[in-house]
C-alpha positions, 0 to 999 in steps of 0.5 A: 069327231066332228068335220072341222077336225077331220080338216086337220085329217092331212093322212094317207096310208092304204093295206095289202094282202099277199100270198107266197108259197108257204115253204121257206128256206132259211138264210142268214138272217139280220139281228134276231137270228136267221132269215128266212124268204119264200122259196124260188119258184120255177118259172122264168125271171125277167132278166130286167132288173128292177130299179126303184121307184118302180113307179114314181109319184104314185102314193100309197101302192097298191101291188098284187099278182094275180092268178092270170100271172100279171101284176095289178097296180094302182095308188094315189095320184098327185091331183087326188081325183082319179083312180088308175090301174097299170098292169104287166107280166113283171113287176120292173115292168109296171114303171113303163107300162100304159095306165089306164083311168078307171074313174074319175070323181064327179065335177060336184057333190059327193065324192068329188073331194079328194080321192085316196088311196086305191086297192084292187081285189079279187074275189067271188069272181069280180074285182073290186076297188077300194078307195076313199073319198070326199066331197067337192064343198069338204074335201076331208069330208072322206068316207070309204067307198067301192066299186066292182066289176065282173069284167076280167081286165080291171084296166079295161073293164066296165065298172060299177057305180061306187057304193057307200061302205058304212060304217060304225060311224059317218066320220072321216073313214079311209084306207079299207082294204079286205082279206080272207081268214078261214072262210070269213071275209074281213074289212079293216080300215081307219076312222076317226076316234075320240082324242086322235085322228085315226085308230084301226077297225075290223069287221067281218062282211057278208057282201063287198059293200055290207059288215055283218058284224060290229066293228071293233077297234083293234090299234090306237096311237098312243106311242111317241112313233105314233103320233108325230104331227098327227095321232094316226094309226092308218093304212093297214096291211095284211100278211098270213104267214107262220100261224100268224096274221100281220097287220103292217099299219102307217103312223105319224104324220105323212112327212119324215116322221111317217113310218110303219107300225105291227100288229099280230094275232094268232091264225086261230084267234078270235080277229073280231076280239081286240085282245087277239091283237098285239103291238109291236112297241117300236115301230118296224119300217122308218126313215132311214138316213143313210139310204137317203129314204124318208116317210116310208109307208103306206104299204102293201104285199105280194110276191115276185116273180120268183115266189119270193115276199115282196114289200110296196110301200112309198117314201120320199127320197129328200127330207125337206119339204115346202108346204104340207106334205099331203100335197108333195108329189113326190112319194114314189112307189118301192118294192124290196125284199120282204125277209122272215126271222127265225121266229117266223116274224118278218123282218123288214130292213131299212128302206133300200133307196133308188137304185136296183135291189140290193143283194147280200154277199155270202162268201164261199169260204164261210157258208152262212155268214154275209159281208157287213159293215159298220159303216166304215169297215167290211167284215163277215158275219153269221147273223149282221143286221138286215140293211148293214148286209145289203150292198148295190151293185152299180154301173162304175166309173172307169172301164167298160163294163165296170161297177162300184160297189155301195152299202145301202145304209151309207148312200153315195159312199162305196167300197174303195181301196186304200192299200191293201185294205177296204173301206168305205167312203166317197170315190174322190182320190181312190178306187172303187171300181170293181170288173165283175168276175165268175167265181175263182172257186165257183162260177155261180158266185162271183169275184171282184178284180180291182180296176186300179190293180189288176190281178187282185180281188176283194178277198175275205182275210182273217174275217176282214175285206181286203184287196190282194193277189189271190193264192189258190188257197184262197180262191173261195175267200174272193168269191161271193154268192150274191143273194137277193 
């Protein structure tokens, strides 16, 4: 494709790779079957919760913890002319911690274009950066670079000169990132291809700058998810789990329509044979109304830290924007709980939206089944969908020390008394403020005491959330587990 149409190339997306333990335990899961999360590990949690964004106006994040027990962060910035590294012992902890500038592009020439899409690695003892860039006369002129360095700090570190990735091609070439699969080191990253803007490619490397073998295209946009405003397949990300690899991808163009697509081979596969590779034929992660989340996308993996997956990605929280949407600020970086179906396929929900995580409540009185709603009623369920199962709890608006309670599919909306019933609607003109208890039946789980009517609690009867006087009978049907 010629360099007038990589000008139309307004795309962004990057990839990430993650290890957790490999264990899971399971829990009830979203439609499909049962979920299941990488176990806890032991060490301690930083009692700070973790708010999202975690870092805003940083696109396409890039996440990962590394062996010293710190978290490595760094994405795109709004000026598109540098590359930043954050780091600190907790996720939460990224959105205020000291950034440091890594490189900066030249005043002219070459790579003194646009800088996207960063992705710090670790491996053959040094880090490596990752990133795409063009030239000061073409911007979009982008080709896929690497810097290195054998310093142990990336954030202080004294870097290497940036190296050329070639290519198959000398086209508009972005988002590379690489991984490790049973002893052979692969790149994968998006170029330019006849008829769309972009397509994925793999290839196996022998050095951090050098393919060892002939590219192969394993993914081109050609579903309707696929190719809204652009016909881009972008931004890879890779996650070994389950005998599996997934490639999560970004699609469409970088507004509302942006989203993430799946690709999956077999562990033992040939992943320098396309036919290895399989697409899921809907897309996995979109724009959600209801949280209020648009365009997510570009996403990497890590754990907590806890052990468990995460998902980084970024997204917008408005629809509307004025001008193209490459040069929109405000696509923050986001983590949430990555889930796994009982098929060992991830499971990735709905973008849960500003706030602290969400948590899923599971009653004591029915192990197994979470509250869930459809949009107006709460219910129990053994297998909900992933984001009707998903409720914040947040500061309230009454008391001290009180909160309210908000599904993450109908943002601004929460659980609110009417008679002896819950629903779920706006606050105007009844309660929704809740005191947070121990559990009646169990001090781990917790019981929600209505502001408005003491003495009475939210409370699971004949399957349906209500609010009353709770019988001692009943103590587990007021008592929740909150699970993350």
């Amino acid at each position: 494709m010629n360099d007038s149409l990589n000008r139309q190339f307004s795309r962004r997306s990057f990839l990430g790779t993650g290890t957790a333990a490999a264990a899971a335990f399971a829990v009830a899961g979203a439609g499909g079957g049962a979920l299941a999360a990488a176990p806890a590990a032991a060490a301690a949690v930083d009692p700070s919760p973790l708010i999202n964004p975690v870092v805003p106006q940083r696109a396409d994040p890039w996440l990962m913890k590394h062996t010293d027990g710190k978290y490595y962060f760094t994405g795109s910035v709004p000026e598109y002319n540098r590359i930043i590294v954050r780091s600190s012992p907790t996720i939460a902890g990224l959105g205020s911690a000291a950034e440091a500038v890594v490189w900066t592009r030249p005043a002219s020439g070459t790579m003194g274009g646009h800088i996207w899409a960063p992705e710090l690695h670790y491996f053959d003892g040094q880090w490596h950066i990752y990133f795409a860039a063009g030239d000061s006369s073409d911007v979009f002129r982008v080709r896929i670079y690497v810097i290195s360095t054998a310093d142990a700090d990336p954030a202080t570190a004294v870097w290497g000169q940036p190296v050329r990735v070639y290519t198959h091609a000398d086209t508009f070439s972005l988002d590379a990132t690489t991984f490790e699969h049973q002893g052979t080191r692969y790149l994968l990253w998006a170029q330019s291809d006849t008829g769309v803007n972009s397509s994925l490619y793999i290839a196996s490397m022998s050095s951090p700058s050098t393919l060892s073998s002939t590219p192969v295209r394993i993914a081109v946009p050609t579903l309707d998810w696929e190719t809204r405003g652009f016909k881009v397949n972008e931004g890879a990300a890779v996650i070994k789990r389950n005998g599996r690899i997934f490639v999560t991808f970004s699609a469409s163009a970088t507004d509302a329509n942006y989203c993430m697509g799946l690709l999956t081979a077999d562990a033992s596969a040939d992943l320098l044979n396309a036919a290895s590779w399989q697409k899921t034929p809907t897309p996995v992660f979109t724009t959600n109304e209801g949280s209020k989340q648009y365009g997510p996308g570009h996403n990497s993996f890590t754990v907590d830290e806890a052990g468990n997956d995460v998902l980084v990605y970024h997204a917008r929280s408005y629809r509307a924007i004025v001008g193209d949407p490459l040069y929109d600020p405000n696509r923050h970086a986001r983590v949430q709980r990555l889930y796994w179906n009982a098929d060992g396929t991830p499971n990735f929900g709905v973008p849960v939206g500003d706030g602290e995580l969400p948590v899923r409540l599971e009653p004591a009185s029915a192990p197994g089944t979470f509250l869930a709603h459809d949009g107006v009623t709460v219910t129990a369920a053994s297998s909900p969908a992933l984001g009707a199962s998903q409720f914040r709890i947040a500061s309230g608006y009454a008391k001290k020390n009180s909160v309210v309670i908000e599904p993450v599919l109908t943002k601004g909306r929460y659980l609110r008394l009417r008679g002896a019933a819950v629903t779920i609607a706006t606050t105007e003109g009844s309660s929704s403020a809740f005191l947070k208890r121990s559990g009646l039946s169990d001090t781990a789980g917790a019981s929600f005491e209505s502001v408005d009517v003491p003495g009475s609690y939210l409370v699971l009867r004949q399957g349906a959330l209500a609010v009353a006087k709770v019988r001692k009978e009943e103590r587990p049907a007021a008592t929740f587990f909150l699970r993350s």
